[in-house]
N, C-alpha and C positions, 0 to 999 in steps of 0.2 A: 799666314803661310804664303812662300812665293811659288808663283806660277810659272812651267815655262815661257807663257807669252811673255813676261816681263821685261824678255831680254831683249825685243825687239822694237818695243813700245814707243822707245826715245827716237828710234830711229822714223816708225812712223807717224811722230810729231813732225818729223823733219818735211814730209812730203804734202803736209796739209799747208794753203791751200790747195782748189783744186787736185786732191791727191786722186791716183791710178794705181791702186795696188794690189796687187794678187798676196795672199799668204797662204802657206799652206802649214798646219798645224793638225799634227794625231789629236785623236780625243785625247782627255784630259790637258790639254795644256794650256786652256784658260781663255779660249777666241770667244767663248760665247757670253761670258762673266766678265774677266776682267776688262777686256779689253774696251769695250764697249762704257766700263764706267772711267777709265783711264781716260776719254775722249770725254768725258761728261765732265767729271769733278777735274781737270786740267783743263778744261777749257779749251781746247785744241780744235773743239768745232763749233766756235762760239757764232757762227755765222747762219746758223738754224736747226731747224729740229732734227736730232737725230734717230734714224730709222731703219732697223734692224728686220731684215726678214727671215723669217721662220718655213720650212715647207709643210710643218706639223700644225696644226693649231693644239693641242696640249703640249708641244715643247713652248708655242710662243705663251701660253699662260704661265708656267713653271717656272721659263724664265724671266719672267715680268715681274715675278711674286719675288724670286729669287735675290733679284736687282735691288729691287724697294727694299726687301729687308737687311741689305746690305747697308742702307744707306738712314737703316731706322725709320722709314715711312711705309705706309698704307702704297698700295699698286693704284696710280691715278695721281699721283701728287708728283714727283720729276722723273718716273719712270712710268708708264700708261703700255696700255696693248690694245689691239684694235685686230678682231675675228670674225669672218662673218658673223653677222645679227648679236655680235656681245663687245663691248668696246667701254674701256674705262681710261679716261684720260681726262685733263684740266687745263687751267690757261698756264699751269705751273708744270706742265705736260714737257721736259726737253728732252727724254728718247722714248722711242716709241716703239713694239715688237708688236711688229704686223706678220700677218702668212701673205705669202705671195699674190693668190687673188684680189687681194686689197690694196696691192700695188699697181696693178693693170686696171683696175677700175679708176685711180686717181690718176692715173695718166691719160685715159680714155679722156676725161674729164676738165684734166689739168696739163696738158705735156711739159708746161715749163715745172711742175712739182714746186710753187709759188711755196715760199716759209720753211722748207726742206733743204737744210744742208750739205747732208752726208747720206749715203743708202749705203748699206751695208752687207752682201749678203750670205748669211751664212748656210754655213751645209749646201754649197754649191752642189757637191757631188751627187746629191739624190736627184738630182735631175729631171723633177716632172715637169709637167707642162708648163705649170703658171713661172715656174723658176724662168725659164728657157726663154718665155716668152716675153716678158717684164723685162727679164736683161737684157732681148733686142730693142723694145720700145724705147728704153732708157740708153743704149747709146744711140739710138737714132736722135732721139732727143737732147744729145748731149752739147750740138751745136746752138741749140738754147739757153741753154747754163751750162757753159763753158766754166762756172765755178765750183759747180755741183760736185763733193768727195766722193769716190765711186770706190769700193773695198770688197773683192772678192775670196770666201773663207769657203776654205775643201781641208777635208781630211785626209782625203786620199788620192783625189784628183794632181796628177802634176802640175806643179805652177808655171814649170818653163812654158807647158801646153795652151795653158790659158792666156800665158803671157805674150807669144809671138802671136798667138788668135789678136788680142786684145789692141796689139800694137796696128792693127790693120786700120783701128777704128781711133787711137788715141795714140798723145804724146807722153812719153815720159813717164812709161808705166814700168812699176818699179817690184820686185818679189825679194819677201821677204820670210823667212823658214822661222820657224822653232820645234823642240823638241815637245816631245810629251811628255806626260807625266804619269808614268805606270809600275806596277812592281810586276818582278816576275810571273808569268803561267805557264802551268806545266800543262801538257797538253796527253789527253787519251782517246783513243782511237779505239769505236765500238762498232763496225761493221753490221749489218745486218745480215741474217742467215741467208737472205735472198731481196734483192730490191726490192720488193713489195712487201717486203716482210718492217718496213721501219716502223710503221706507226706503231702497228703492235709490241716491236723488240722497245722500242722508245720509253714506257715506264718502266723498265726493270732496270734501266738505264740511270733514270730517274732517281730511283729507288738509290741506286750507288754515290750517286753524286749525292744524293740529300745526307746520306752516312756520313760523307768526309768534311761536308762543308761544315764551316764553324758561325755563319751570319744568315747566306741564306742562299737559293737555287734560283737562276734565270734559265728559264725555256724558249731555245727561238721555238717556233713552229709556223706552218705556212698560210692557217687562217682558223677562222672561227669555232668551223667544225672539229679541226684537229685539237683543239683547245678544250672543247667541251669533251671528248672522247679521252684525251689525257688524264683531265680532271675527274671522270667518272674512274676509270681505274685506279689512280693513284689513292682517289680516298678508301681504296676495297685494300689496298696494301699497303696503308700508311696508319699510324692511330687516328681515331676520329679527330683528335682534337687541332691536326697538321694544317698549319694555315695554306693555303693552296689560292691563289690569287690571281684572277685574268686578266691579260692588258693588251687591249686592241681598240679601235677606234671606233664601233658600238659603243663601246660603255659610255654613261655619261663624265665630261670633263673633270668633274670635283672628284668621281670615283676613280679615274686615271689618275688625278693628283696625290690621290691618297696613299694608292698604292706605290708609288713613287716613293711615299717617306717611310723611313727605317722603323724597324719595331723590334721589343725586347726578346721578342720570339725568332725563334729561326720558320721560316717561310719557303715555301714554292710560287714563284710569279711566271705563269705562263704567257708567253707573247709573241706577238708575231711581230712584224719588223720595224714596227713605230716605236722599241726598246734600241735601235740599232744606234740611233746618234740622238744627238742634243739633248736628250734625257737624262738626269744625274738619278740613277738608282741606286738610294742608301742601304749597305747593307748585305750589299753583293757578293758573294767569295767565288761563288763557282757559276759554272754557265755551262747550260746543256744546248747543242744547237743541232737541229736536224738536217742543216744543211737544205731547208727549201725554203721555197716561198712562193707566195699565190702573185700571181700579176696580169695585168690585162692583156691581152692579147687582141687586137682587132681584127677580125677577117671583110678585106673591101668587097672582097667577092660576093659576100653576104649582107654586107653593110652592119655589120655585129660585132662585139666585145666577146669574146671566151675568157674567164678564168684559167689560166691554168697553171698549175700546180710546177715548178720548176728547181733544177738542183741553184743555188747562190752563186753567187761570182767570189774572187778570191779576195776582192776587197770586201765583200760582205764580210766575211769569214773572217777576217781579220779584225774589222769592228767588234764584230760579237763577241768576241774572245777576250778581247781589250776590257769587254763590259768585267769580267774575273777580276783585274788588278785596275783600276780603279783607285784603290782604297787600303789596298794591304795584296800581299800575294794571293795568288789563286788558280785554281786549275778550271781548263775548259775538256769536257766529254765530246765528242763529234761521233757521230753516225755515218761516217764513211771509214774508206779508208786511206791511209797517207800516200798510196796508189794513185786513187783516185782523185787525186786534186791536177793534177796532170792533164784530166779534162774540163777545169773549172775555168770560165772565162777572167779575165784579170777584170774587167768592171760591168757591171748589169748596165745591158743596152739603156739610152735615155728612150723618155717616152716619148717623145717625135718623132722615134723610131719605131713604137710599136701600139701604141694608143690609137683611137677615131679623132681626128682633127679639125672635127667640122667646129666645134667650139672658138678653138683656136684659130681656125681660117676665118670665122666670124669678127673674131676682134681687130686679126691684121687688116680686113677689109674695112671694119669699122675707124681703123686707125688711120686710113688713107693712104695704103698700101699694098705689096702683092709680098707673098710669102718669100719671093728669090731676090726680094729688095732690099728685106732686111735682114740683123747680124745675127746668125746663128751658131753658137758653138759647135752645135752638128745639126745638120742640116735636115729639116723634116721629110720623114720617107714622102718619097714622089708618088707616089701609088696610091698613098690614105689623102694625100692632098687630094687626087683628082677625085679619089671618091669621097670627097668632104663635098668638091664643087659640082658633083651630079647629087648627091644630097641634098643642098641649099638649092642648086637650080631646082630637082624636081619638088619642092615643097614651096617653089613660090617668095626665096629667100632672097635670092641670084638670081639676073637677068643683065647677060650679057657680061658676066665677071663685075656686074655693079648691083650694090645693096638695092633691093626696092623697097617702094616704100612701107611694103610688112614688113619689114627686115627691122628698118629703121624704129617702126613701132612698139617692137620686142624690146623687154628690158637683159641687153647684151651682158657682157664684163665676164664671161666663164663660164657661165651657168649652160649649161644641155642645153643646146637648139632643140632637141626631139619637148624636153617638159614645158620651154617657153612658148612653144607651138599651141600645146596641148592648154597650157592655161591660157592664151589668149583666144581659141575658141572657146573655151569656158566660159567666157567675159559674154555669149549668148544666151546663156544658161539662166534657169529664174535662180532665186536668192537660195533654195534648199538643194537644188543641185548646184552650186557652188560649193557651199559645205562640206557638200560630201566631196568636190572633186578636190576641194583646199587638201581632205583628211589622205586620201589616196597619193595627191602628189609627194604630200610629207612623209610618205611610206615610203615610196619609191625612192627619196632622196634619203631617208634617214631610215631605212630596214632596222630591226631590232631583233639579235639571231635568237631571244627566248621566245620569239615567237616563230613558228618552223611550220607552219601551213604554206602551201605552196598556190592556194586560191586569193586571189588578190582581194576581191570582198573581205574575205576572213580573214586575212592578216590587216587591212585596214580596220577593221573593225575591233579586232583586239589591241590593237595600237593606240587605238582612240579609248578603250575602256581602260587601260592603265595608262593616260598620258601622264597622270603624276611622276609616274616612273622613267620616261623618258624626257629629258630634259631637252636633248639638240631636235628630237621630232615634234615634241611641242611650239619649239622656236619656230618650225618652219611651217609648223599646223597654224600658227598665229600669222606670219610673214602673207600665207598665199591669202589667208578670210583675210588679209589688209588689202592685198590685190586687189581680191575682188571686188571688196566694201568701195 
């Protein structure tokens, strides 16, 4: 089957070596699959490894699995992926789908990226931290490997935008479009009797879309909670036997995979916004989308993160929708009105704009740098900066806008300053308060929403009695006892 990326493929052989290129391609048109193996099996980047970044770690598995079986091998044999604490890759390893933070850490490490030809990176437009931040390290670093292929992929992002940004920092950067590849969606418009009233109007909603569809129901929704609450309804007004299916970034990765693949039954897959890109969900006709989503919010005032709950931007809404035709026509339900898009921002702020940066202030400084040094697509709010650097000063991090040497001591590359703190006075503790403190951090980092106590003992404690069940908290239950050991 041809792709639209196809049509452009030739031309960007044309710009390898050294290539600078912006594309910008709607889902469906093939930036994450073909293109990537067009560079492989043509030989086009025969000059090292090539390395694709993910913002997802279950898109970057999917699509690693995805690749290999293109090409009739096992994932580890000339296509590997590399996630935090899970990594399958060989000496026969030539492209590699990595998540972002596994990029900032190899450059911490490495800045020339020594064996690496090409970086790749897709789904620019989700714009979280590690995306953001990797992209400045690596054109700062680019006067190092002046040979290095640099390939920037947005779905929705303008390329002209990226392109004159782009030009500040390099030559001969070049933008290149394709079309997508979708079938018609018809669009319906289901208001709520009163804004507060959505969650609730939201299965009966459901209920309608699940009647028309002929393959199967996609649900945005904005998190965890709203997921379990959906799902407790629909099964009181659907037959028991309705397959009804969650997809959020709790579950463990094989069970996100799963769901991902088509079944002979028609289905409901409830999700929040880790459905929005890179995901190929088989099976799809219709898409219900509520029009929100949970996101971080940092208050410096407080030194705090809020949740909260927020209406989409219009390029969300447009992904989601997309998710319908995919695969054959389809229609998408919304929970607004066609009024109300009128107030929808055209793209959801980046998180440099609205996340705690002490993280990320940690690595520029680690990088041997200051924040207004290097390239930033948009530029980190000034405000969460300065309370990143009374943060790190008052904790003994920062002295004098220079790492000391606790700083140094901590194992950096993304990870919460608040937990590396916490486990490095741990490191005083005898060998059974370790244990226990390994099991608690892995809670904090890996929550698990079937367990809903709000007492930190007791959810660490239940965490710990079903770790079989939890695969990514077990990882990090084992990661911190290695710390300490």
């Amino acid at each position: 089957m041809t792709l639209p990326i196809e049509s452009v493929l030739p031309e960007l052989a044309k710009a390898f070596p050294a290539a600078r290129v912006v594309i910008e391609a709607p889902p469906g048109a093939g930036k994450s699959t073909q293109l990537p193996l067009f560079l492989l099996q043509q030989g086009v980047a025969d000059d090292g490894l090539i390395v694709m970044l993910q913002p997802r770690r279950v898109a970057a598995l999917n699509i690693a699995h995805y690749l290999a079986k293109q090409l009739g091998e096992s994932v580890g044999e000339q296509v590997g992926y590399t996630v935090r604490g899970d990594s399958k890759r060989s000496k026969a390893t030539q492209l590699l789908i990595i998540t972002e933070g596994v990029l900032v850490r190899w450059l911490q490490d490495d800045p020339e990226l020594s064996g690496i030809g090409t970086l790749i990176f897709d789904e620019f437009h989700e714009r979280n931290l590690h995306s953001d931040l990797s992209l400045a390290l690596v054109i700062d670093a680019l006067p190092l490997r002046p040979d290095l292929n640099l390939l920037i992929m947005s779905a929705t992002l303008p390329a002209e935008s990226l392109k004159v940004w782009l030009e500040n920092y390099c030559d001969k950067v070049q933008v290149l479009r394709s079309e997508g590849r979708s079938y018609p969606v018809e669009y319906h418009y289901r208001p709520p009797s009163h804004v507060t009233q959505w969650l609730t109007e939201l299965p009966k909603v459901v209920v309608e879309a699940f009647a028309v569809a002929e393959k199967g129901v996609l649900v945005f929704l904005p998190g965890v909670y709203e997921i379990q609450k959906v799902a407790g309804e629909l099964s009181q007004r659907l037959r028991p036997a309705t397959l009804i299916l969650p997809l959020h970034g709790r579950i463990p990765l094989q069970q996100q995979r799963q769901v991902l693949k088509a079944t002979d039954e028609k289905r409901i897959i409830l999700a929040t916004n880790i459905a929005e890109t890179s995901l190929t969900l088989d099976g799809i006709d219709v898409v219900v989308d509520s029009g929100r989503e949970r996101r971080a919010q940092y208050l410096p005032q407080y030194g705090l993160s809020q949740l909260v709950t927020q209406r989409i931007a219009k390029a969300s809404a447009t992904q989601r929708a997309g998710r319908a035709g995919r695969q054959q026509a389809g229609q998408c339900f919304r929970l607004w009105s066609r009024s109300d898009e009128h107030g929808f921002a055209e793209y959801a702020p980046p998180d440099v704009a609205t996340q705690d940066l002490s993280a990320l202030m940690l690595d520029v400084l680690r990088w041997g740098s200051q924040v207004k040094q290097l390239a930033w697509f948009s530029q980190p709010e000034p405000g969460h900066c300065a309370a990143a650097i009374d943060f790190l000063t008052s904790t003994g991090l920062l002295e004098h806008g220079q790492l000391t040497s606790k700083a140094r001591q901590l194992e950096l590359g993304g990870s919460d300053p608040r937990v590396l703190l916490v486990a490095s006075a741990a490191k005083q503790l005898s060998e059974k308060q370790q244990a226990t403190m390994a099991c608690i951090l892995a809670t904090i980092e890996e929550p698990q929403s079937s367990i809903k106590s709000v007492d930190l003992a007791e959810r660490t404690r239940g965490h710990f009695q079903q770790r079989n069940q939890f695969a990514l908290w077990q990882q990090r239950w084992r990661y911190w006892l290695n710390y300490f050991g």
